[in-house]
C-alpha positions as CSV (number, residue, x, y, z in Angstrom):
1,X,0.0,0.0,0.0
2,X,1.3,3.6,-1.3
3,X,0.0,6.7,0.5
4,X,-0.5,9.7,-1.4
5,X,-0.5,13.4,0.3
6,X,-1.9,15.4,-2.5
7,X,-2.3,19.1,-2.0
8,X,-4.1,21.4,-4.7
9,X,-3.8,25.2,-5.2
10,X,-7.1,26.7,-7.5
11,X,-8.4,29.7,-8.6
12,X,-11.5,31.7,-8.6
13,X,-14.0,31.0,-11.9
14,X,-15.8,34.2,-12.1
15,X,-18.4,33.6,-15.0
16,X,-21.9,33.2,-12.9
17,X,-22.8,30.1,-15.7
18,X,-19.9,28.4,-15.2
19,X,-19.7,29.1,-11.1
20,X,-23.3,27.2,-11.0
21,X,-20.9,23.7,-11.9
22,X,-17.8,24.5,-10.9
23,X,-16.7,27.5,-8.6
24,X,-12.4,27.2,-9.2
25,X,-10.2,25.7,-11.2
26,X,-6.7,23.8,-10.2
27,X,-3.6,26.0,-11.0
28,X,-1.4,23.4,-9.2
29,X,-1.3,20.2,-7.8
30,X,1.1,19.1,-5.3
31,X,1.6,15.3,-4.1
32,X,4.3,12.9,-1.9
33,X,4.4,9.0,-1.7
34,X,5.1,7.4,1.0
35,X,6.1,3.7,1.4
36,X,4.0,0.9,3.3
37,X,6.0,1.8,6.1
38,X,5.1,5.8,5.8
39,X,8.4,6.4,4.8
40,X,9.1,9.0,1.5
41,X,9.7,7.9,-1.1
42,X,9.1,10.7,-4.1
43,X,6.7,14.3,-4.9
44,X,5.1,15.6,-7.4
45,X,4.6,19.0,-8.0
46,X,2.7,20.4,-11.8
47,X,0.9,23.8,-12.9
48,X,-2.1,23.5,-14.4
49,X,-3.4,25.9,-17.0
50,X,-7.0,26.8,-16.3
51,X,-9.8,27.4,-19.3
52,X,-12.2,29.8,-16.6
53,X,-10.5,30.9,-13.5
54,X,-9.3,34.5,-12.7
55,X,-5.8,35.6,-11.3
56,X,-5.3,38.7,-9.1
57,X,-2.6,40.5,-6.8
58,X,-4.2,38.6,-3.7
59,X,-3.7,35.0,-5.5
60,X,-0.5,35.8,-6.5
61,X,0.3,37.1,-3.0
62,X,-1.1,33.8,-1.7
63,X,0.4,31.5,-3.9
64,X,3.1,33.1,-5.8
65,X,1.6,31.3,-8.9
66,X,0.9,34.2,-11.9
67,X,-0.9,33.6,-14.8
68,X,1.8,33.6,-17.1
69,X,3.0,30.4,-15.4
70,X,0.0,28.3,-15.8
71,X,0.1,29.6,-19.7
72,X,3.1,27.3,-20.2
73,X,1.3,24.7,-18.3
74,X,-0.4,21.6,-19.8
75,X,-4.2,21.8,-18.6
76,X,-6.4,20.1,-16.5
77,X,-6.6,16.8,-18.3
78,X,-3.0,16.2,-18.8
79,X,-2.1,17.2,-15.4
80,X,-4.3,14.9,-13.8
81,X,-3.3,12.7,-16.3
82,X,0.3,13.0,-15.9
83,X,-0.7,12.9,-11.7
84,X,-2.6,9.2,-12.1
85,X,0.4,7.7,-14.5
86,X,3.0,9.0,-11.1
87,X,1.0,6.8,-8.7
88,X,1.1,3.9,-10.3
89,X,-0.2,0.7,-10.7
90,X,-0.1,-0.2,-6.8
91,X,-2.7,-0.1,-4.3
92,X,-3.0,3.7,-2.9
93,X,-4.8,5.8,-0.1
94,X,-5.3,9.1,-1.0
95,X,-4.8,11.9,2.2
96,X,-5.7,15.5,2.2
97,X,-6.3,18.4,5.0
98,X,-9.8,18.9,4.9
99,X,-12.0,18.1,2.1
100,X,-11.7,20.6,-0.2
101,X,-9.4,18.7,-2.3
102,X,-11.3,16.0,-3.3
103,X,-14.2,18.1,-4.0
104,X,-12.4,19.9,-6.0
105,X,-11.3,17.6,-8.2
106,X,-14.8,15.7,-8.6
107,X,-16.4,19.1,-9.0
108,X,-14.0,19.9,-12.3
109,X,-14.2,16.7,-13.5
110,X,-17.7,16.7,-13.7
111,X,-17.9,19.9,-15.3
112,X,-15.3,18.9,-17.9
113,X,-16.7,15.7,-18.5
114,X,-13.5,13.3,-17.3
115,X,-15.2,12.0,-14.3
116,X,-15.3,8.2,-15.7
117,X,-11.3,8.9,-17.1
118,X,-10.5,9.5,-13.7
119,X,-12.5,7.5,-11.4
120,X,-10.0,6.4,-9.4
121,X,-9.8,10.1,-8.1
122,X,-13.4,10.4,-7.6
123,X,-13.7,7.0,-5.4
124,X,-12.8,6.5,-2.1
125,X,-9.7,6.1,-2.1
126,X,-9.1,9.4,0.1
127,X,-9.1,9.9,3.7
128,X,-9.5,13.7,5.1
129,X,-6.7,14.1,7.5
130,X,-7.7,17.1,9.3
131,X,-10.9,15.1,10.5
132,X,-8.3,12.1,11.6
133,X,-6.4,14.9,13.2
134,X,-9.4,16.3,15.2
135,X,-10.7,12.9,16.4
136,X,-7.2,11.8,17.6
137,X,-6.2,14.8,19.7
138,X,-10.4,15.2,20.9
139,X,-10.2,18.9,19.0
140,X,-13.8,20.7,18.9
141,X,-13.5,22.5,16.1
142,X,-11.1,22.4,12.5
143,X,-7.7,23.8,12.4
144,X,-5.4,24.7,9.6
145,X,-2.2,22.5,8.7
146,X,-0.1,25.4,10.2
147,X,-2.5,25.6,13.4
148,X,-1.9,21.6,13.5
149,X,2.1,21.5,12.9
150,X,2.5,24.8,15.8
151,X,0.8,22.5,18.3
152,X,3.1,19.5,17.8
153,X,5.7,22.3,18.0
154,X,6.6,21.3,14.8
155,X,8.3,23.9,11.3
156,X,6.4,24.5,8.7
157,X,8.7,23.4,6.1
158,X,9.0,25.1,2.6
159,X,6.4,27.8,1.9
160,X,2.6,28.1,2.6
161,X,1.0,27.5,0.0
162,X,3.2,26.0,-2.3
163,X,1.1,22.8,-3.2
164,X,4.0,20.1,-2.6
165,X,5.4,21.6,0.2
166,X,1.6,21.9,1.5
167,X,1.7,18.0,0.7
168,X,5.1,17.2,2.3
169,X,4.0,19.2,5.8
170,X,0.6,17.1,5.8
171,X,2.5,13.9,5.2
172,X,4.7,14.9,8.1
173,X,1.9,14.9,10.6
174,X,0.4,11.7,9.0
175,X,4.0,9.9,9.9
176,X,3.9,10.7,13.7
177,X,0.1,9.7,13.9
178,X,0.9,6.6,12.0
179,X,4.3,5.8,13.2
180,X,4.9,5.0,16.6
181,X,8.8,5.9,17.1
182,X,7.6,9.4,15.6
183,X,4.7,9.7,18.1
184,X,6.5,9.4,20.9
185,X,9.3,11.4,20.1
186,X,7.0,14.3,19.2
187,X,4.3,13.6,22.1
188,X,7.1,13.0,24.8
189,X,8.0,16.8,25.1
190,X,4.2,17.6,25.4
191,X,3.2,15.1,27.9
192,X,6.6,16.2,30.0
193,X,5.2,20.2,29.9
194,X,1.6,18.6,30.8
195,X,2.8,16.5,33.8
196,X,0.8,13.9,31.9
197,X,0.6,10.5,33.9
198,X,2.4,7.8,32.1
199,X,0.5,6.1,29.0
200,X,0.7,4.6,25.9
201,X,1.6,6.7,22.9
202,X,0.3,5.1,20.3
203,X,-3.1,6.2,18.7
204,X,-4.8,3.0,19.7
205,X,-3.6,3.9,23.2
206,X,-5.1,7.5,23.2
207,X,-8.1,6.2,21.8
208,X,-8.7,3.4,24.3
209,X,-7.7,0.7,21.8
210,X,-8.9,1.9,18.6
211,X,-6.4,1.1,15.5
212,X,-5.7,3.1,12.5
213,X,-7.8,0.8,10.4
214,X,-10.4,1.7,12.5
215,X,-10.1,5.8,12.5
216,X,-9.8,5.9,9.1
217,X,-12.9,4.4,8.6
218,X,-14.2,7.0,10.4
219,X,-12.8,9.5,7.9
């Protein structure tokens, strides 16, 4: 089993017809792999050239991606083509933060008519990490990835918003929830500042027994 962190960067369609089926459009798409054992293996990191969506100064601002960019960039099919041929033939789980990624994707392949080309991305194949997040660490409401990574005292990495190093920050968070040698040596510091009493560290533990097949079936 492969797990794939995808991360996607879109833009605003302005058109009010074409908002009624699909209210962005992908300008980026940013994924990692990790092994059967969580560990990295590869990225991938593509523009995408959009057919509807506007740019402006705040976009750029946010994601540093201009217009002229995506204009040299191969478009929505081939990118998501180009993204299904790099995960391969072998079994995957897809992981995002929140589920605005997935929706995304469904969303514009509806409205450009490659949902059944690219079914596999509109399955279930994806888990919503931010939901796993919440339910593990008994969180009432939803937090941003850097919101997540500040309480585990943990760098962001790269830059904000930069679609693979988005993807390589969430797979970082999903290595210390699914590995235990990472767990503890991120929870140990936290538990010391909490005077916690002495427990187990894994998820199951926190959980009272409950494995990761379990919460992500939750997700």
């Amino acid at each position: 089993m492969q797990h794939i962190i995808v991360d996607l960067e879109f833009a605003p369609v302005l058109d009010k017809a074409v908002r009624k089926q699909m209210r962005n459009e992908v300008i980026e798409i940013g994924a990692v792999r990790l092994d059967d054992n969580y560990e990295y293996v590869d990225s991938f990191d593509i523009y995408v050239k959009p057919e509807h969506a506007s740019f402006s100064k705040d976009l750029f601002k946010l994601t540093s991606i201009s217009k002229t960019e995506t204009n040299e960039s191969p478009g929505f099919d081939e990118a998501i083509e180009r993204f299904v041929n790099w995960i391969g033939p072998e079994k995957f789980r897809i992981y995002q933060w929140s589920e605005n990624d997935k929706k995304q994707i469904v969303e514009e392949c509806n409205y450009k008519s490659l949902t059944n080309k690219y079914q596999m991305l509109c399955g279930k194949h994806w888990r919503d990490l931010q939901r796993l997040y919440i339910r593990v660490f008994h969180k009432d409401h939803r937090q941003s990835l850097e919101s997540a990574l500040t309480e585990l005292a943990l760098d962001f990495d790269g830059k904000m918003h930069k679609a693979c190093d988005d993807a390589k920050n969430t797979a970082k968070l999903l290595q210390i929830m699914a590995v235990k040698e990472k767990f503890d040596e991120v929870m140990k510091p936290i538990k010391d500042v909490l005077n916690a009493p002495k427990q187990g560290s894994t998820l199951g533990d926190l959980l009272g027994g409950i494995n990761l097949s379990k919460l992500y079936a939750l997700c």
